[in-house]
N, C-alpha and C positions, 0 to 999 in steps of 0.2 A: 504494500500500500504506500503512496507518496503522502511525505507527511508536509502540510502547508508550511511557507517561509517563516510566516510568524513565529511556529510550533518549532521550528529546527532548531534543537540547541545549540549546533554549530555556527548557528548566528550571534548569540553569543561570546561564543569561546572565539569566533573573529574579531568582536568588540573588543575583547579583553587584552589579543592580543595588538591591536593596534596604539592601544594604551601604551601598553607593553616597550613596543619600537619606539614610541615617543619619548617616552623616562628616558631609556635606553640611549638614547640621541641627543635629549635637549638638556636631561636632568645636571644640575648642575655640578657634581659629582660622579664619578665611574661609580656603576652599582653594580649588586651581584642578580644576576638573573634568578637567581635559586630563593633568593631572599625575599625578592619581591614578589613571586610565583607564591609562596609558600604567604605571605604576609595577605594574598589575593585570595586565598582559600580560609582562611582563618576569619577574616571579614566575612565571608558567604555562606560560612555556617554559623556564627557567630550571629551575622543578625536573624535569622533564624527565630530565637525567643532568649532568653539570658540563660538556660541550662545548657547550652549545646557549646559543644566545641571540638575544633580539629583538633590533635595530636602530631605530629612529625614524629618519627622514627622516637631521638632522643629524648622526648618529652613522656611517650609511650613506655616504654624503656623502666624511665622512673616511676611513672605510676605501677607498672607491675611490681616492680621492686616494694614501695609502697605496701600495696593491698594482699602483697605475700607478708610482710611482715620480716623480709630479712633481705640484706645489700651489703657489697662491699665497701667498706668502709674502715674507720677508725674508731666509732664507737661515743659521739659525743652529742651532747644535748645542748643547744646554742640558741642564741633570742641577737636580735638586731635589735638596739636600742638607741635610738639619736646618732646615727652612724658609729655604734660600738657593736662587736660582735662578742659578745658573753657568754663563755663557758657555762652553763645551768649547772652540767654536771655529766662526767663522766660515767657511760653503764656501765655498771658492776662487770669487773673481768672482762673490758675492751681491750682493745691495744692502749687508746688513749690512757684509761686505768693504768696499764702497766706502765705506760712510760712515764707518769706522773704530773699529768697536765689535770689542771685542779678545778675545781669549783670559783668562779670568782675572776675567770685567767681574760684578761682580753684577747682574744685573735687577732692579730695585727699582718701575718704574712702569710701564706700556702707557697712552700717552691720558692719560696725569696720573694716571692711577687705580694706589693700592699694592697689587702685586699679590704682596707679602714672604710673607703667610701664604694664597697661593693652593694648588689644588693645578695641578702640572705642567701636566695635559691644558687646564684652562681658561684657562694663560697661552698655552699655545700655541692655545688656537684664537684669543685677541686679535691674535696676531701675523699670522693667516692671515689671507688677505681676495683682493680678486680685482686681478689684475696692473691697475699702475696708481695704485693707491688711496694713499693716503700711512697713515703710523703714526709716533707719535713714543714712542719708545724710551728710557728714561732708567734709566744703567746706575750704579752706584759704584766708581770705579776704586782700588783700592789700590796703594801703590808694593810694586814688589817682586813681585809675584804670582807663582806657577810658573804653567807652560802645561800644561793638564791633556789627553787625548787621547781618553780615555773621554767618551760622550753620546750625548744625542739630538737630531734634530734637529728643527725645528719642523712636519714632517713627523706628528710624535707616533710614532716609531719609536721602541722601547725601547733603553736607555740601552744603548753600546757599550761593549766593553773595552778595556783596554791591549794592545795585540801586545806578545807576547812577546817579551822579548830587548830591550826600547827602554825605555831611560832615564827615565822621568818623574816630575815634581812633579807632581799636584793640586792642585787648591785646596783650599782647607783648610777641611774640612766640622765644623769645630768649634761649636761654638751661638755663635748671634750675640752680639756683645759690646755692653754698653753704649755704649763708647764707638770710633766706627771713625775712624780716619785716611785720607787720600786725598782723591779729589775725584767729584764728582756731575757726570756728564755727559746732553745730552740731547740722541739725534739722532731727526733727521727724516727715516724711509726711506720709497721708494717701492717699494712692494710688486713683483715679477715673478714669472715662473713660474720652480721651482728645479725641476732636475732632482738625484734624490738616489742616489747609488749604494748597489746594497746586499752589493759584494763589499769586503771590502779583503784585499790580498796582502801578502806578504812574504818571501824567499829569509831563512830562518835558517841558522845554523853548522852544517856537514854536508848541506849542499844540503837540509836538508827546505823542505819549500814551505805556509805558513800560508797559511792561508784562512777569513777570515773573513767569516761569510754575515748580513746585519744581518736580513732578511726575507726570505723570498718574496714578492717581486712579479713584474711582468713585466719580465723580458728578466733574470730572477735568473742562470740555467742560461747565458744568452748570457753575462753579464758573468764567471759560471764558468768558464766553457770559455777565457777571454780571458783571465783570470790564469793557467789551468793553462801556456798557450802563453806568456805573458810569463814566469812560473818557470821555464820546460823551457829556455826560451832562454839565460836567466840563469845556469841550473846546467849550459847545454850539453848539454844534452838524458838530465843525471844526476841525477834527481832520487831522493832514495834513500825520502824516505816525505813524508807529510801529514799536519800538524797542522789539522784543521778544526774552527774554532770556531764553536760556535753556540749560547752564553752569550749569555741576556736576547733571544733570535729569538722573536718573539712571533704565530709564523704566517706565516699569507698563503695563497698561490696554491697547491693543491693540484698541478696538473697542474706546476707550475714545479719545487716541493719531490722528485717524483716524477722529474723528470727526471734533477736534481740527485743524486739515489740511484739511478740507472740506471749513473751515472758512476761510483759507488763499490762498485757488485753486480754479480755476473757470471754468479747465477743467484739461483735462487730469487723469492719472492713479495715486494713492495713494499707493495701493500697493495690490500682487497677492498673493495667496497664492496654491503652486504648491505637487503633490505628485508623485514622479517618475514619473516626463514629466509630467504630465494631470494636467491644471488648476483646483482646486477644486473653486477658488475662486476669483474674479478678484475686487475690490473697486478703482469706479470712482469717482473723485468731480463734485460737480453739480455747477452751477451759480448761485449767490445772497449771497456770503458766506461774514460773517461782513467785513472781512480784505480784503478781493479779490481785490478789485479796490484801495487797498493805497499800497504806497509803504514802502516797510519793510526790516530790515537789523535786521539780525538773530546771536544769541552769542552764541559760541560750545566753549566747549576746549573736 
């Protein structure tokens, strides 16, 4: 069948590319063809509706890494603050751990190169690379720092919060000073594979039981069900409600998130999934789910 001009997407992708030849020509800089191809697709599904979005290879890449829950890396939990990059804290038995980079450390170089006015996502993908590989890290250590508990980890997970009820210093996100005190340290890690959790727990005062969910990835809903059972214990099997936090959760795993809210519903719809009008897919909760019958106050920003 001939399909009318109007109808032809090929009409189109010949707009696009005469754009294309003209940047290419007039733009007042040499540009990269690949960049701008790739900058042209990201717009055209982007406007779309504000959930959609392209991927390129490398971007793909990290979200797998992500929503598995484990990447090459060194092992450390970091927050961008007023162009400072903050050690949170090293996980337990990283490389980082071992070579002795601390809580408190500013990141100042990856590889020699000042990475002070980078943004977040591109320090952390320096730091990634494949189990094995070395990186040399050079941190500034100040005397006196508090231990901050809020971050992200090199992972590129969005930055966590304080649990509730726990005492903390931050570091101190104030604009960098002229003049700093302390000392310049530089290690040499070797990269491994980090596994990264994405619950944290807590028994607060009156047996509630916190729960903080950093993403959906896989094994989210396994690592849920595994604090619910370490609180029940804890409280003796009186747990009176749940605080579940899920400030700065920045996605993930559909079928994981879905699970997770199975736990907290005891009826009704979770959520449908439609294509031009026609439900492809409708997800109910069932009853007996661990959370269902306590009451619960939920933390968004």
């Amino acid at each position: 069948e001939a399909t009318p001009e109007q109808q032809n997407p090929y009409q189109a992708v010949a707009q696009l590319s005469r754009v294309l030849v003209q940047i290419e020509n007039h733009y007042v800089d040499t540009v990269e063809r690949g960049k701008i191809v790739e900058g042209a697709i990201k717009g055209m599904v982007e406007n779309l509706d504000p959930h959609s979005n392209y991927l390129p290879p490398d971007e793909w890449k990290q979200f797998q890494s992500d929503t598995e829950g484990k990447f090459g890396g060194v092992g450390l939990e970091v927050d961008g603050r007023n162009e400072r990059l903050i050690v949170i804290a090293p996980i337990e038995g990283s490389p980082a751990a071992k070579a002795g980079i601390k809580s408190g450390d500013q990141i100042v170089a990856v590889d020699g190169e000042d990475v002070m006015s980078q943004p977040l996502d591109k320090v952390v993908k320096k730091m990634r690379g494949a189990p094995g590989t070395k990186v040399k890290i050079t941190v500034h250590r100040e005397s006196g720092r508090g231990t901050a508990v809020a971050g992200s980890p090199d992972a590129g997970i969005a930055p966590s919060q304080p649990i509730p009820g726990d005492r903390t210093e931050k570091a101190d996100g104030g604009a960098p000073t002229a003049e700093r005190t302390g000392t310049t340290l530089t290690f040499e890690v070797t990269r491994e594979i980090i596994h990264v959790s994405a619950v944290n727990y807590k028994l607060l005062d009156g047996n509630i039981g916190y729960i903080r969910i950093k993403q959906f990835q896989e094994r989210t809903h396994a690592e849920t069900m595994s604090a619910a059972a370490k609180l029940r214990a804890e409280a003796k099997g009186n747990i009176t409600g749940v605080l579940l936090d899920v400030r700065s959760n920045p996605g993930g795993l559909v079928d994981e998130a879905t699970e997770i809210a199975d736990e907290f519903l005891s009826s009704g719809g979770i959520y449908s999934m439609r294509h031009r009008g026609e439900v492809i897919e409708d997800l109910k909760s069932h009853p007996g789910g661990a959370f269902a019958d306590l009451p619960v106050v939920v933390l968004v920003n």
